[in-house]
N, C-alpha and C positions, 0 to 999 in steps of 0.2 A: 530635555537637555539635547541640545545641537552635538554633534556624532560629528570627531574630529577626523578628520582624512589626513596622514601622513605620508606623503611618499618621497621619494628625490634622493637617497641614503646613496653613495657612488659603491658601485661594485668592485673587486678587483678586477675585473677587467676593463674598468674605465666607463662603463654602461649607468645609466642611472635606474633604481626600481621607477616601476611608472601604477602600482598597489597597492594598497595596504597589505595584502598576503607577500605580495615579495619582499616588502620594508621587512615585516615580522621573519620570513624567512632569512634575511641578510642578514638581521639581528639576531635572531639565535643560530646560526651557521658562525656568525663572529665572537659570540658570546660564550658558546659553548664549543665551538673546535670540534663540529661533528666531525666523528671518526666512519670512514669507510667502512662497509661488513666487514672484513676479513681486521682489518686493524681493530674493531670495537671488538671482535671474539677474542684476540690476543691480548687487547686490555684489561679484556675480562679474567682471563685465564691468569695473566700476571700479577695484575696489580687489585683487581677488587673480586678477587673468590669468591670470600666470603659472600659478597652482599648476592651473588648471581643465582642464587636459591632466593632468596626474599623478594630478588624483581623479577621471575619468572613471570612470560604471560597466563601463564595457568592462572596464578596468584595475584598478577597485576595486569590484568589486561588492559590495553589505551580507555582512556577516558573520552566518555564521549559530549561534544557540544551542551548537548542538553544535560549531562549530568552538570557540566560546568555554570551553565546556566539557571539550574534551579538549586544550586547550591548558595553563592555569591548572593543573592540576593537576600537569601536567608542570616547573610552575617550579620550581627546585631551591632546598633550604634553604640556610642558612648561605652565602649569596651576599652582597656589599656592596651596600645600596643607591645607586640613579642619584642623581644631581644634585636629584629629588625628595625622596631618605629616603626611600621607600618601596619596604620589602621585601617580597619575595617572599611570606615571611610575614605579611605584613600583605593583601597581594594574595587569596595564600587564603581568609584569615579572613573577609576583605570580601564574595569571592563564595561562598563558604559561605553567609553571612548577608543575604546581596542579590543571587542567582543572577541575576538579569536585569539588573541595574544596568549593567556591564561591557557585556555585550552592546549596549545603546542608546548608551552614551556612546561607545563605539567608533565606531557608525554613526552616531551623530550629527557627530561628528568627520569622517569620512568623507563624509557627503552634502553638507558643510558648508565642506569643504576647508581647515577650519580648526583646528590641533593646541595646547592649552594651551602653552604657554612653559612653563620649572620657573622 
């Protein structure tokens, strides 16, 4: 399968990515509203306590490329998808075509303590 390259996504500052790593960075930096250190301890402290024992690095440390990589491929076909719609096959296809994307959105999810709703 031919390996799609995405770039051109406009920055806020009027710049355009010229990456695939900078597209994926624009797009979860817009997606998710990363929060500055000092503002994500505050987040934490306020509004999601609770979860900040569960995503401790001890407990969750980042994931890495190859975990993501020898996972994904192992998803099995002809599976029903979750409460998203999104199958397995579509999962592949994604990371086929945006190898690293999965990877940061995971860890972003992860450092973040915080998991999309469907």
């Amino acid at each position: 399968m031919k390996k799609i390259e995405i770039t051109g996504i406009k920055l806020p500052t009027g710049e355009t990515t010229s990456s695939l790593d900078e597209t994926i960075n624009a797009v979860l930096q817009k997606s998710f509203l990363l929060i500055q250190r000092q503002m994500r301890i505050t987040f934490r402290k306020t509004i999601v306590k609770p979860r900040v024992l569960l995503t401790h690095p001890f407990f969750d440390p980042p994931l890495s490329c190859d975990e993501v990589n020898t996972v994904v491929p192992m998803l099995k076909f002809n599976k029903s998808a979750g409460p998203d719609s999104i199958s397995n096959e579509i999962i592949k296809q994604f990371h086929l075509a945006f190898p690293s994307f999965l990877h940061k959105l995971f860890n972003v999810c992860l450092d973040l303590g915080i998991f999309p709703r469907v």
